[in-house]
C-alpha positions in Angstrom: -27.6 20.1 100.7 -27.9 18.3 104.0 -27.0 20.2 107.3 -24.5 17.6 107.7 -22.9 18.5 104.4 -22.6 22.2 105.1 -19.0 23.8 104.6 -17.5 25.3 107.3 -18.0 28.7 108.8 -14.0 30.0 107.6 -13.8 31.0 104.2 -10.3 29.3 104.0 -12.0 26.4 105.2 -15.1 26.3 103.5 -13.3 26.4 99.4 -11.5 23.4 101.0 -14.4 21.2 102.4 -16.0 22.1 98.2 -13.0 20.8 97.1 -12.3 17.7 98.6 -15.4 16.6 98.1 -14.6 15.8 93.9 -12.7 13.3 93.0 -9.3 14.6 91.5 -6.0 13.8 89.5 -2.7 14.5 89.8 -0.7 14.2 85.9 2.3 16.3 87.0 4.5 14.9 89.7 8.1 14.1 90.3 8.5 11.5 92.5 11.8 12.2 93.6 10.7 16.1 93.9 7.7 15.0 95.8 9.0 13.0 99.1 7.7 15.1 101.5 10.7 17.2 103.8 9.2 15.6 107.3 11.1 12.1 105.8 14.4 13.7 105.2 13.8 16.2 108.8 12.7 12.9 111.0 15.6 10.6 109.4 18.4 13.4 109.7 17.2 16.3 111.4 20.7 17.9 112.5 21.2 18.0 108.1 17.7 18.9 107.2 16.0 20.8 110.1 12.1 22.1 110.6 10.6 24.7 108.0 13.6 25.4 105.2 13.2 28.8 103.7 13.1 27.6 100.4 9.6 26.3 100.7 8.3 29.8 102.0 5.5 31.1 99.7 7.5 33.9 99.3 10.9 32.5 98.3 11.5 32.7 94.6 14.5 30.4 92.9 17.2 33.1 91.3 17.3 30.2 88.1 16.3 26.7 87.1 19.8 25.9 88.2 19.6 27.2 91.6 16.0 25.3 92.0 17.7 22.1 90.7 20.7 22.5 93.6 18.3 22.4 95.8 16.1 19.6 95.0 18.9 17.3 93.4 20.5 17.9 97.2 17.7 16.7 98.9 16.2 14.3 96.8 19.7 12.1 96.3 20.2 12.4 99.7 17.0 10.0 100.3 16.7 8.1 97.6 19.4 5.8 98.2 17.4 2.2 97.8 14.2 0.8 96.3 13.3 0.6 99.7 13.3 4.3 99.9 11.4 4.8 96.5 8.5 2.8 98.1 9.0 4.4 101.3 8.9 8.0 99.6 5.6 6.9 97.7 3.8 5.7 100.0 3.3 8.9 102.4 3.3 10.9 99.0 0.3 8.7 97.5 -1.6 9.1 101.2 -1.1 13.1 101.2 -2.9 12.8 98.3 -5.7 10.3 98.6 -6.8 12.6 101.5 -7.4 15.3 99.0 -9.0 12.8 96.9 -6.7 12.2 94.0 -7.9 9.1 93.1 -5.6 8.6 90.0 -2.0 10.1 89.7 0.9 9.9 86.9 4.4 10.0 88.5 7.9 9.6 87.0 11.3 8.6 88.4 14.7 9.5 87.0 15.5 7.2 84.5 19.6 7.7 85.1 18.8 6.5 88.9 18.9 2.6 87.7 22.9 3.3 87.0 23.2 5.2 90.6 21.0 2.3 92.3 21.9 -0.6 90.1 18.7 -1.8 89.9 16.0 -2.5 86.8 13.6 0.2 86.0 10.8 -2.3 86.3 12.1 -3.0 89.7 11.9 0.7 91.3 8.5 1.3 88.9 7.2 -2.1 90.9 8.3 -0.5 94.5 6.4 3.2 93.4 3.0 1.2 92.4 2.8 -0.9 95.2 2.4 2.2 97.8 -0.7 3.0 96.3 -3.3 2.8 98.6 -6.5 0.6 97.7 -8.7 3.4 95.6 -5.8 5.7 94.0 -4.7 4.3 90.5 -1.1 5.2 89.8 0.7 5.1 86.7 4.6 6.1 86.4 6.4 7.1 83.8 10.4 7.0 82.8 11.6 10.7 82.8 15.3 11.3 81.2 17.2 14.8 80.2 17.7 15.6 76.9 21.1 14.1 76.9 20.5 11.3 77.9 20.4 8.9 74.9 24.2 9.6 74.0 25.1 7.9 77.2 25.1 4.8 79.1 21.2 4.7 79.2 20.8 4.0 75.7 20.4 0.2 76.0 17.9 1.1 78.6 16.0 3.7 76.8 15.9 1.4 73.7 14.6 -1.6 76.0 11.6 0.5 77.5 8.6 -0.4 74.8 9.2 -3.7 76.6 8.8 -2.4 80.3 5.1 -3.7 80.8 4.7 -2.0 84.0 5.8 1.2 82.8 2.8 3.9 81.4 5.2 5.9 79.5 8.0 8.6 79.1 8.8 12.1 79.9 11.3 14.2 78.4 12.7 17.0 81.3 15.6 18.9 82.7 16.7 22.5 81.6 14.8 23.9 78.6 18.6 25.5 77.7 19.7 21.8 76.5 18.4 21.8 72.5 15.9 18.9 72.2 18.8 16.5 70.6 17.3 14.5 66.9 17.2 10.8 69.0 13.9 12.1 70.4 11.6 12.1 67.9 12.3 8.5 66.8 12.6 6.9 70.3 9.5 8.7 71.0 7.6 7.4 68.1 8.9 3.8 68.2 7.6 4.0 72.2 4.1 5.2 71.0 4.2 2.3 68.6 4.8 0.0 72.0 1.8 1.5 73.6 3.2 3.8 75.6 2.5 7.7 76.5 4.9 10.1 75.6 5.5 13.3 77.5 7.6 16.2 77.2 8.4 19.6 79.6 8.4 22.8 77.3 7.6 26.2 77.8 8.8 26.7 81.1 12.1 28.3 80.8 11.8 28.4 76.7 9.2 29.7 74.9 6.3 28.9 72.7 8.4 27.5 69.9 9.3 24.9 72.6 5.9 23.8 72.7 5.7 23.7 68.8 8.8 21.7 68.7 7.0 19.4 71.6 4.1 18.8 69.3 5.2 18.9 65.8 8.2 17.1 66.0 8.2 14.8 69.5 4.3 14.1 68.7 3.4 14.1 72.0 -0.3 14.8 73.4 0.4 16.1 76.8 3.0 18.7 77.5 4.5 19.5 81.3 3.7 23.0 81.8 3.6 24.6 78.1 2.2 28.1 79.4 4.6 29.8 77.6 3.1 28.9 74.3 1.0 31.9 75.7 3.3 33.8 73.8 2.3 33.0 70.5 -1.7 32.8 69.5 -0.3 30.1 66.4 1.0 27.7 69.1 -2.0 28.5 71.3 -4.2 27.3 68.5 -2.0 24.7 67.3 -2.2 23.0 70.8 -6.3 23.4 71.1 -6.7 21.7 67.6 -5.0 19.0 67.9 -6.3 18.4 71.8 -3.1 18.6 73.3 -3.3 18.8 77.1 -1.1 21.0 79.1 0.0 19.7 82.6 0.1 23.1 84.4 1.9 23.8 88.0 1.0 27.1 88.7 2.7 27.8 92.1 5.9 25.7 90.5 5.5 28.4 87.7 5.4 31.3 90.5 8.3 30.2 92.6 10.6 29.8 89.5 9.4 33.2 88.1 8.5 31.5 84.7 4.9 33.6 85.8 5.4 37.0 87.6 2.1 36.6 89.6 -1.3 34.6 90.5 -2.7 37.7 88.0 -0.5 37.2 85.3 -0.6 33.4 85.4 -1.3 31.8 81.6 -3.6 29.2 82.6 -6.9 31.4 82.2 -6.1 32.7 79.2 -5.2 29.7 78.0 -8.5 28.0 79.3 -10.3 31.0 77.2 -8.6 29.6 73.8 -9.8 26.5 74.2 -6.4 24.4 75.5 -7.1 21.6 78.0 -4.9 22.3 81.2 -4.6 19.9 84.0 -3.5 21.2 87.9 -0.4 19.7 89.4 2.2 20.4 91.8 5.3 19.2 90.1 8.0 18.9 93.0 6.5 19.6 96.6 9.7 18.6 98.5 11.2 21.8 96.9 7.6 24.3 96.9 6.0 22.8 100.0 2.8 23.2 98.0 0.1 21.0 98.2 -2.3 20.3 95.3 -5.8 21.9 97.2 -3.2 25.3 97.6 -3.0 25.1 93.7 -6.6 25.6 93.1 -7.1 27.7 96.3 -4.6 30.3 94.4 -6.2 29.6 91.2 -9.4 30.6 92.9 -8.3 33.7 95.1 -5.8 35.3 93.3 -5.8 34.4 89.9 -9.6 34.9 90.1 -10.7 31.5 87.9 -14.2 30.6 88.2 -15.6 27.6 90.1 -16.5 26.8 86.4 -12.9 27.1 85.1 -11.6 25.0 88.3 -14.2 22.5 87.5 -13.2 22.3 83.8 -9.4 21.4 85.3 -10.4 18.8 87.5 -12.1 16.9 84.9 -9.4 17.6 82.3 -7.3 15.2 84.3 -9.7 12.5 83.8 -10.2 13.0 80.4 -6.4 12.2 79.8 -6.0 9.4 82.7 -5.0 6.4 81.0 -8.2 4.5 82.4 -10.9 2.4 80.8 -13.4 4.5 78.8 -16.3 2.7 81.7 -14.5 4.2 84.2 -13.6 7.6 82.6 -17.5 8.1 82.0 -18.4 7.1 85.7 -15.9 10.1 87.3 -16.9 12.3 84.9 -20.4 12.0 85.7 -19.7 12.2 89.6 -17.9 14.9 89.0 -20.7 16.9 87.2 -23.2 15.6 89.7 -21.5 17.0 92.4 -20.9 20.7 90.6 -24.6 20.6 90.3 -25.6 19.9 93.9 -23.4 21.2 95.6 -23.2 25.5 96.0 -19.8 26.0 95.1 -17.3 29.2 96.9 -18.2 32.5 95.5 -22.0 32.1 95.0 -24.4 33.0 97.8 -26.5 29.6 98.3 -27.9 28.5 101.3 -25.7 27.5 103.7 -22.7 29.0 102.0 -21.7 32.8 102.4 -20.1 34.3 99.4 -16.5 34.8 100.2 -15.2 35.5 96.7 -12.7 38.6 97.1 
């Protein structure tokens, strides 16, 4: 390693400078959830002032409905246009590209073309174009479980012709039964070409996750880490290669973990179930995604190994050319080999594992 490229001094600062220095994914990202807080605090500061407690490490959310008061206050507040929507993305997509995320999957609130009056096409159009040159960006349609038996059916049953759009999400409050419209709308959408997603255990359990698999079809689940809770889910997901988009300090603050120690994602790492690192809604957490594996690192005690496996897990599921898919994994195993990564004495680099 060249003097140049030595970390620095800090051990704070020194896991950081390793980090950055792969390129990374982001699969697990609200975009309305994610505008970051300075927006809403420099455009109305009297309503939203500096450093709200609910983005304090230490605040915890009493419920999924308490969490969703607070982000649905924020988050409608600013998201009033399609002006906003590209105005939102485009500091969210630069927080990011200087961590290096280089690809991200985002969704919007499908039931936000009714409160805007505008095409889905139209606000996925204003999300892509504030990608800056080097970050690929694909968004996805997320809807509640209800949705279908409202006024977004013609909508939902137009999306297999939305060209721009990668593909759907299913989310909102585990406590709403997965209604029978999903399975089919989410198989006649694969049959367009398109991903399908769905959030389950988070506030449910592992049968969640079964129902997520078995029934919905999908590939990729948002979160799943309850389906920690059952070794026949567990293994269910590993054989079929489902991938589990995991938000570990999202998990925390919402108490669906109790601690960094206790988190899933190791053990669920150990049985053989892709996971992907995300931050899900940083308006709300004030997390950023380097403080997701910095925690994954210090207090859940994964291996510079295990975080390795993670970062290319996201690039084994990004929607990318196989060319291109090849070329990051190899820079990212290049880069695990040369460089001394935190926690092993190499020179240049104190161990600072704790």
């Amino acid at each position: 390693m060249h003097a140049s490229d030595s970390p620095p001094d800090t051990p704070d600062s020194a896991f950081r400078a390793w980090l950055r220095r792969f390129p990374k994914t982001e699969t697990h990202l609200h975009i309305e959830g994610a505008v970051p807080y300075e927006l809403l605090h420099a455009w109305r500061p009297e309503e939203f002032p500096p450093a709200p407690s609910f983005q304090r490490p230490e605040h915890h959310f009493a419920s999924f409905a308490d969490f969703d008061r607070v982000l649905l206050r924020h988050a409608l507040a600013w998201f009033t246009s399609v002006d906003r929507y590209h105005e939102a993305a485009k500091a969210i997509f630069a927080r990011r590209f200087a961590e290096s995320v280089r690809y991200l999957e985002t969704s919007f609130h499908l039931p936000m073309c009714g409160v805007l009056g505008v095409p889905g096409p139209v606000i996925i159009e204003a999300i892509r174009s504030a990608a800056p040159a080097g970050m690929e960006v694909r968004v996805f349609a997320g809807m509640l479980r209800t949705d279908y038996a409202g006024s977004l059916r013609p909508i939902i049953d137009d999306l297999g012709n939305w060209d721009t759009l990668a593909g759907v999400d299913l989310h909102g409050d585990e406590a709403e039964p997965t209604q029978p419209w999903t399975a089919a709308v989410w198989q006649r959408l694969r049959a367009a070409g398109k991903m399908t997603k769905a959030h389950a255990g988070e506030f449910d359990g592992a049968a969640r996750v079964r129902e997520a698999i078995e029934v919905l079809g999908v590939t990729r689940v948002a979160h799943g880490v309850r389906a920690i809770e059952d070794p026949a889910v567990v293994a269910l997901a590993r054989d079929r290669g489902v991938t589990f988009d995991v938000c570990p300090i999202s998990n925390l603050r919402l108490r669906v973990a109790p601690s960094w120690s206790e988190h899933p994602l190791p053990a669920l790492l150990r049985a053989g179930v892709r996971c992907t690192v995300s931050t899900d809604d940083p308006l709300v957490f004030g997390n950023t995604l380097t403080d997701e594996y910095e925690g994954l690192f210090r207090e859940a005690r994964l291996p510079a190994s295990d975080l390795i496996r993670c970062l290319k897990a996201g690039w084994d599921v990004a929607l990318i050319s196989e060319a291109e898919r090849r070329e990051r994994l190899a820079a990212i195993d290049h880069l695990a080999a040369s460089t001394p990564h935190p926690g092993v004495e190499s020179a240049g680099l104190v161990s600072f594992a704790t």
